[in-house]
N, C-alpha and C positions, 0 to 999 in steps of 0.2 A: 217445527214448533220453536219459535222462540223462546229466550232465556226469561220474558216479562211473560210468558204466558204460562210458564213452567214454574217460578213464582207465584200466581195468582194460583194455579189448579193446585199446588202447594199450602198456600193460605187457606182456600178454601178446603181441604181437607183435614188441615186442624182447626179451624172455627168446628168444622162437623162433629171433629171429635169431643174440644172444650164443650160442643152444645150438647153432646150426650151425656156427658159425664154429670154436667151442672145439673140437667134434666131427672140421670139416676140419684145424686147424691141431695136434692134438692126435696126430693121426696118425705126426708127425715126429719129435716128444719121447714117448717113453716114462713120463718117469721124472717128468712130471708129468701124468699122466691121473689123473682122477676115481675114487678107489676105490668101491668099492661102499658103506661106511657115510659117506664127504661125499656119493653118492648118494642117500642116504635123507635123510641131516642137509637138503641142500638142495629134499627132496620136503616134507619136512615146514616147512621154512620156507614154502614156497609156499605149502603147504596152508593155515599159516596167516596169512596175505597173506588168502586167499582168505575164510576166516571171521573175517577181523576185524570183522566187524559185532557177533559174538557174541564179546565180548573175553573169556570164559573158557575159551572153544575154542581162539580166536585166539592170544592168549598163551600159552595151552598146547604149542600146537603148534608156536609161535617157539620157547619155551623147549629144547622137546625138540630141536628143529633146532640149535638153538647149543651145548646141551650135546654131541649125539652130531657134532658139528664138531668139537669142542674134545678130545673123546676121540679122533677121527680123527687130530686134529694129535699127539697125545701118543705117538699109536703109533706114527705116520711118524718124529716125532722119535728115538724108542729105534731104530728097526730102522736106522737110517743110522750 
């Protein structure tokens, strides 16, 4: 096993954790849960985590993640 794969099995096992935790403590506060499009913005960040080897997939798929975040946030901001 290499040293970038031992890293990644590494990452993904505190993503696992940060996503339980968020999940348990998320519970209490309503009015900060994950909506469904930072669900996706944050799927597709992963995603591309995942194909950064192929930096035009890679960067694609960050890109898309941080735009549909940033759209996320613009909506939360008007509806408050």
């Amino acid at each position: 096993m290499h040293i970038s794969q031992i890293y990644v099995a590494v990452c993904i096992v505190v993503l696992a954790i940060v996503a339980v935790l968020v999940f348990l403590v998320g519970k209490e506060r309503k009015e900060l849960r994950l909506t469904p499009l930072a669900g996706l913005a944050f799927g597709f960040i992963v995603a591309g985590l995942f194909f950064g080897d192929n930096r035009f997939i890679g960067y694609g798929l960050l890109g898309a993640g941080i735009f549909l975040a940033v759209i996320d946030i613009f909506r939360r901001s008007k509806s408050k």
